[in-house]
C-alpha positions, 0 to 999 in steps of 0.5 A, spaced: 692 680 727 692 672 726 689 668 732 690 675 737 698 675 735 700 680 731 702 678 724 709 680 721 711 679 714 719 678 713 722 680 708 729 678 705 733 682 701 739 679 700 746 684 700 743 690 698 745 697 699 745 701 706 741 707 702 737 703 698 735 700 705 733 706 708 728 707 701 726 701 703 725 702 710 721 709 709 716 705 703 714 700 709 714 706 714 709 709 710 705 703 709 702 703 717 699 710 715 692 706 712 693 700 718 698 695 721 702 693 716 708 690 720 715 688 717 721 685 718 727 686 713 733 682 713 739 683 709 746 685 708 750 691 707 757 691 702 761 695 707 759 701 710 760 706 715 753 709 718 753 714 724 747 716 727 744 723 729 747 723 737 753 726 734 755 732 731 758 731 724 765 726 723 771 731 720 771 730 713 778 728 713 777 722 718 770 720 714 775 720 708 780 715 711 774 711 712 773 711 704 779 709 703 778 703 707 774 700 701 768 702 705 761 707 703 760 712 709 752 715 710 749 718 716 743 715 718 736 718 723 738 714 728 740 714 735 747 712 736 754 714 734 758 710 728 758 703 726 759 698 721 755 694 717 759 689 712 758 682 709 757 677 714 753 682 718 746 679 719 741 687 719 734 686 721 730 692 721 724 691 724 718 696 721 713 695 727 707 698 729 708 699 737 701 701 738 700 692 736 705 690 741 707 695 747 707 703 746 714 703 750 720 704 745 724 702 752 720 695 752 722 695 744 729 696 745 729 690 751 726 686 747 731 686 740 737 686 746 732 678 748 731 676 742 739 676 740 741 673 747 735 667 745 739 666 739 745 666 742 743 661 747 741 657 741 748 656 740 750 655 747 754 662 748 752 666 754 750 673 752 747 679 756 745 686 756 750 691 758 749 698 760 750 700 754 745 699 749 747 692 745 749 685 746 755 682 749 759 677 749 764 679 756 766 686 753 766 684 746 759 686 743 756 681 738 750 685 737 749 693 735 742 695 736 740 703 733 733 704 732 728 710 731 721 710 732 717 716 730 709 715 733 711 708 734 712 706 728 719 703 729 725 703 723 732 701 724 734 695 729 740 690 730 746 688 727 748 681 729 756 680 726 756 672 724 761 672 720 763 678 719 770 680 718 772 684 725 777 688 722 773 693 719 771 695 726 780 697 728 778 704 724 772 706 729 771 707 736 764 702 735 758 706 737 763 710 741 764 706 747 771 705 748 775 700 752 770 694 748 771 689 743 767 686 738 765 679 737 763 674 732 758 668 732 764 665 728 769 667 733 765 665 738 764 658 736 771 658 733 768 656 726 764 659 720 756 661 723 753 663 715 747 669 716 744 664 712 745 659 718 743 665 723 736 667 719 732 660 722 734 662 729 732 669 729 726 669 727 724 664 731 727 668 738 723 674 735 716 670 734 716 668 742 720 675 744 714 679 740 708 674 742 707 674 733 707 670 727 710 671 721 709 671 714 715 670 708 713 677 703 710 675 696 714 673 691 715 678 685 711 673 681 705 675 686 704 668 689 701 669 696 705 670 703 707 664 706 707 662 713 713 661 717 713 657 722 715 658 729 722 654 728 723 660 722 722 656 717 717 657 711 711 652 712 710 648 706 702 648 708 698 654 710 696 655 717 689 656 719 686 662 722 685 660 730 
C-alpha cells in the first residue's frame, strides 16, 4: 500500500506459452498467502484454443480440427466457454487481492469491462458493455473477459485483440455467443495498433479504474522495481512515499 492506494507490480512476459502462464498465474496466487502481493501479467500467446469449466468437455474430433489449424487447444478454470488467444492479443491477468479493493467479484468484473472501454475512448472508438460478459464494438467484441477468483484472490482476466488475426475465431463460436462478431483495434482504426502500442493506454485506464499505483517487476538481474507513472510508462526517478 503506497499513500492508501494499493500497489500493483506489472509484470511483462512477452509471448509466453498458455500453460506456461497458468504456472505463472498460480505461483503469484500462492504469493498472497503471506499478504498482499498484487500483480498484473501482460503477455501474449502463440495460438491457443482455451475453454473454461462452464461447459462439458469439446468432442475430441472438434478439438482435433482445431489442432490442425496450427493451434494448441487447453482447458482452463475458468469461467467461460472457448476463445482464442493468439499473437496480437494483448492477455492481461490481474492477480488481485479483492479484499485491498472491493470484495465483490461483480465490482471486478465492471471494472476490467471500464478499464478496456477507458482505452478504447483513448482511441477515439466508442465501446460498451453488453449483456454479455466482455467489451464490444456494436456487435463485434473487442475484448474477452474470463476470470476465476478463489477467496478474492483474482486469476485470469481480458484478452484484448489489437492486432490479432480474426481469422482464427471463423473456427469457434467465440464464448458461445452466436450471432456476434469480433473486432480489432487494428480494424476498428483501419491501420496497424501494436500490443506494444496498447500496454501504455491500459495500464494507465486500470490505475484510475482500480484507484492504484504501479510498479515495473525487478529485473532478473535483481535491480529494484520501478514506479510506473500514471501515463503507463515506467518513471526514470522514484516516487516518494506520500
Amino acid at each position: 500500500m503506497r499513500g492508501g492506494q494499493p500497489l500493483v507490480e506489472v509484470v511483462r512476459l512477452g509471448l509466453v506459452s498458455y500453460q506456461e502462464a497458468l504456472r505463472l498465474q498460480q505461483v503469484y496466487v500462492n504469493r498472497h498467502r503471506s499478504g498482499p502481493a498484487h500483480a498484473l501479467l501482460l503477455c501474449e500467446h502463440p495460438p491457443v484454443y482455451t475453454t473454461g469449466i462452464r461447459h462439458k468437455p469439446y468432442p475430441e474430433p472438434l478439438l482435433d480440427q482445431l489442432r490442425l489449424q496450427g493451434a494448441d487447444v487447453a482447458r482452463a478454470n475458468r469461467g467461460g466457454l472457448i476463445t482464442f488467444h493468439g499473437p496480437g492479443q494483448l492477455v492481461c491477468y490481474p492477480v488481485l487481492n479483492l479484499c485491498s479493493f472491493k470484495k465483490s467479484v461483480r465490482w471486478y468484473v465492471d471494472q476490467l469491462e471500464q478499464t478496456v472501454i477507458a482505452l478504447c475512448s483513448r482511441f477515439a472508438i466508442r465501446a460498451t458493455t453488453s449483456p454479455h460478459t466482455g467489451v464490444w464494438v456494436g456487435d463485434n467484441k473487442i475484448c474477452a473477459i474470463e476470470i476465476h477468483c478463489g477467496r478474492y484472490i483474482t486469476s485470469h482476466g481480458l484478452a484484448l485483440n489489437c492486432c490479432t488475426d480474426l481469422s482464427w475465431f471463423d473456427h469457434i463460436v467465440p464464448c458461445g455467443i452466436e450471432g456476434k462478431g469480433v473486432t480489432s483495434l487494428s480494424a476498428e482504426l483501419r491501420r496497424h495498433a501494436s500490443v506494444e502500442e496498447v500496454v501504455p493506454h491500459l495500464l494507465h485506464a486500470f490505475t484510475q479504474q482500480f484507484n492504484c499505483q504501479l510498479t515495473e517487476a525487478a529485473q532478473d538481474g535483481g535491480e529494484s522495481p520501478t514506479p510506473v507513472t500514471s501515463a503507463g510508462t515506467s518513471a526514470l526517478t522514484n516516487l516518494k512515499d506520500n
